[in-house]
C-alpha positions in Angstrom: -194.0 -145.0 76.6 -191.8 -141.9 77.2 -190.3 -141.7 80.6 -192.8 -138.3 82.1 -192.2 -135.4 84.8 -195.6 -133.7 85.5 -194.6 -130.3 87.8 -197.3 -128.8 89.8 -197.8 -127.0 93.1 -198.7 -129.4 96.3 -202.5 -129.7 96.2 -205.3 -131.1 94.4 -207.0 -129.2 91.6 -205.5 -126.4 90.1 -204.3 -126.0 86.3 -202.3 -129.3 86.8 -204.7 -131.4 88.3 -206.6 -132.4 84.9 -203.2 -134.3 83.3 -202.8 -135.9 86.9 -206.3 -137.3 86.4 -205.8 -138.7 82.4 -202.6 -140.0 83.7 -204.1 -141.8 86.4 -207.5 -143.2 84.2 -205.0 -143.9 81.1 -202.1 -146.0 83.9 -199.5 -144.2 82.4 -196.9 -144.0 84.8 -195.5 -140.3 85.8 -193.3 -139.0 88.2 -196.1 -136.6 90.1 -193.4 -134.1 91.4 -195.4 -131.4 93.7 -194.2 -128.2 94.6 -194.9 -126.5 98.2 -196.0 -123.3 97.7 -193.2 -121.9 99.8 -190.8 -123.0 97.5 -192.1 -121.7 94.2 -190.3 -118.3 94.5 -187.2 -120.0 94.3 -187.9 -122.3 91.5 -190.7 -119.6 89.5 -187.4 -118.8 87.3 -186.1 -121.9 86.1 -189.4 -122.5 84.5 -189.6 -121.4 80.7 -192.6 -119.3 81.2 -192.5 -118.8 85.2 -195.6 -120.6 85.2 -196.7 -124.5 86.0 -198.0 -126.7 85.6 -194.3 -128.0 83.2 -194.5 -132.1 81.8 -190.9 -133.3 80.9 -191.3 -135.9 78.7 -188.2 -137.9 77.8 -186.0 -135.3 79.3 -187.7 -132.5 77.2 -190.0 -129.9 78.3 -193.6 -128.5 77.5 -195.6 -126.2 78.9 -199.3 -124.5 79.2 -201.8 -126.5 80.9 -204.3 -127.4 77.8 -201.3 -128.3 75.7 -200.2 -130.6 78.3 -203.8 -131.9 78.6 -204.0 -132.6 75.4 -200.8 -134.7 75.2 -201.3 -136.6 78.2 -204.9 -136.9 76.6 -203.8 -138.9 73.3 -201.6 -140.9 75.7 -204.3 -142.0 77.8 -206.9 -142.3 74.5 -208.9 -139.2 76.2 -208.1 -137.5 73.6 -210.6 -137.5 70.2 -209.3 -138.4 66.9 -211.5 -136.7 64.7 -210.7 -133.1 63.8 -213.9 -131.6 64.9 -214.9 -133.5 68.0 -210.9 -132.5 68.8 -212.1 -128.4 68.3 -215.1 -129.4 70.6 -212.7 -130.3 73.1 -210.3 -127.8 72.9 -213.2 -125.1 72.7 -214.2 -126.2 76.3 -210.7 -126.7 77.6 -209.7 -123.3 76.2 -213.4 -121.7 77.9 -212.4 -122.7 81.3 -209.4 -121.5 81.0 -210.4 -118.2 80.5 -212.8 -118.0 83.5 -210.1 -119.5 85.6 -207.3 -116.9 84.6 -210.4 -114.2 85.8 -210.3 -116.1 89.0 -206.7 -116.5 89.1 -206.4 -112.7 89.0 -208.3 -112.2 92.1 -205.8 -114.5 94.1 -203.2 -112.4 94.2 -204.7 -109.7 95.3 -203.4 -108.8 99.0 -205.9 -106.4 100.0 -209.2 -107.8 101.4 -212.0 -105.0 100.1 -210.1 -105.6 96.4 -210.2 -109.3 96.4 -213.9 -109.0 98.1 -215.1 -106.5 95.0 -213.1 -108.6 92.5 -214.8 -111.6 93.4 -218.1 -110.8 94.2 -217.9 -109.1 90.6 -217.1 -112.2 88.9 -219.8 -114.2 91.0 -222.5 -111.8 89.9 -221.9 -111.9 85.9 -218.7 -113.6 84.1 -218.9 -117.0 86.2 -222.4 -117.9 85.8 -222.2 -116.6 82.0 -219.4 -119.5 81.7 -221.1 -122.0 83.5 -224.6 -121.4 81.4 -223.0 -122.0 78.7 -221.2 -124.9 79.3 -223.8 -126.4 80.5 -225.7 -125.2 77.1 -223.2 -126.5 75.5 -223.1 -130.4 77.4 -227.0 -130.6 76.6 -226.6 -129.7 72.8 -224.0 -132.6 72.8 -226.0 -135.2 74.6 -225.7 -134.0 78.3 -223.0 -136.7 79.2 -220.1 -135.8 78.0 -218.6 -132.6 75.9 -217.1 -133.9 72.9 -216.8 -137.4 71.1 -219.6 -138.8 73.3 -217.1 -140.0 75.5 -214.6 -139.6 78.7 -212.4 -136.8 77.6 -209.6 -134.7 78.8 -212.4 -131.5 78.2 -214.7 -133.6 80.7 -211.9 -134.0 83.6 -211.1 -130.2 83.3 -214.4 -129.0 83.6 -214.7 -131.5 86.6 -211.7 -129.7 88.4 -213.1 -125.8 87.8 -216.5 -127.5 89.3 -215.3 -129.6 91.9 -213.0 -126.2 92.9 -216.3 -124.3 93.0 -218.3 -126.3 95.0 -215.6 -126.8 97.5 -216.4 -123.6 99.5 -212.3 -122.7 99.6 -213.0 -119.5 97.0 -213.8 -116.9 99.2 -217.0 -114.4 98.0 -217.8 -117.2 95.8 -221.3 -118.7 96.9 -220.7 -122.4 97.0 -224.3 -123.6 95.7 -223.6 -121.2 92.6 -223.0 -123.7 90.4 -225.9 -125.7 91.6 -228.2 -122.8 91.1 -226.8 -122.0 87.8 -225.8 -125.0 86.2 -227.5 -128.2 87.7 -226.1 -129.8 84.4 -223.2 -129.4 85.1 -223.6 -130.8 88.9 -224.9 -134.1 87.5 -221.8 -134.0 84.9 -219.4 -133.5 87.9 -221.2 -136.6 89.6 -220.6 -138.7 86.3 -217.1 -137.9 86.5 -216.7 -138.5 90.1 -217.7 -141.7 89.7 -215.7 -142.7 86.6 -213.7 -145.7 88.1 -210.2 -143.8 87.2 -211.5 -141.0 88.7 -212.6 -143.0 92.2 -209.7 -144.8 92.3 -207.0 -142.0 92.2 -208.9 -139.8 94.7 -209.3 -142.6 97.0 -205.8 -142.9 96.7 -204.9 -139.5 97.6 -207.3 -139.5 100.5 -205.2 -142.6 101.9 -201.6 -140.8 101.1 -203.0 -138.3 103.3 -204.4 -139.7 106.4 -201.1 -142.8 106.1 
């Protein structure tokens, strides 16, 4: 097993928090090095694309989230083998990566009224659009899982961009959204939840943080 890096900011979720999660189910051991947030100005340079999450993997360095999801993936066996259940997973990898760089837009934004507009925007169109048709997509593959009819690294991402919605932290967002949109996709973020990799590492987090 190559010796790993994963590089991502100081929180859970977030563009990184998918390959923690395969890691994690798949026992593959990582350094899990977290970046505060103050410190990223300092270190936004000396990454290739000024971007994270990075994985250094035997001393050598890749980047962009779904390419590092899908690496970690075929590490962990959350990964399919088959060349079309493998587009099925990239197709909903690469979906929720496009609603979250719309989101990620709006974070940036310093003034209140813009971010308010921006948001509320994407709460009254794109986002629900995504989310119906992800979870048109889950049902047409069974309802359980989005590609190979098993735990995948497509499954965990969508879980994150869920679990990040639901959370109430994305202001102008309604939090019930998804649950009024997409209850499919609410009973697939329960599913995952309760994926025993899943439990465990969270559980774990929540006792790094209160220790």
């Amino acid at each position: 097993m190559p010796a790993l890096t994963l590089t991502y900011f100081d929180f859970d979720g977030g563009r990184g928090e998918p390959a923690r999660l395969a890691l994690a189910i798949g026992g593959i051991p990582v350094e899990d090095r977290r970046i505060a947030l103050k410190d990223w100005p300092e270190l936004k340079a000396s990454m290739p694309f000024q971007v994270l999450p990075v994985l250094d993997v035997d001393g050598r360095r890749i980047t962009q989230c779904n390419t590092i999801n899908r690496y970690v993936g075929k590490l962990a066996d959350l990964y399919p083998g088959d060349a079309w259940q493998a587009a099925l997973c990239d197709e909903t990898m690469d979906a929720v990566e496009d609603i979250g760089t719309q989101i990620g837009v709006t974070i940036g934004m310093t003034d209140e009224a813009e971010r308010k507009a921006a948001r509320e925007r994407l709460a009254g169109g794109p986002i629900p659009m995504f989310l119906a048709r992800l979870a048109a997509q889950l049902g047409d593959r069974g309802g359980v899982y989005f590609a190979d009819g098993r735990l995948t690294v497509a499954d965990l991402k969508v879980f994150v961009w869920i679990r990040h919605l639901r959370s109430g932290n994305l202001d102008h967002v309604p939090r019930d959204l998804v649950d009024r949109t997409a209850p499919l996709l609410v009973q697939h973020f329960e599913h995952v939840n309760a994926e025993s990799g899943v439990a465990s590492y969270y559980a774990k987090r929540r006792a790094a943080a209160t220790a």
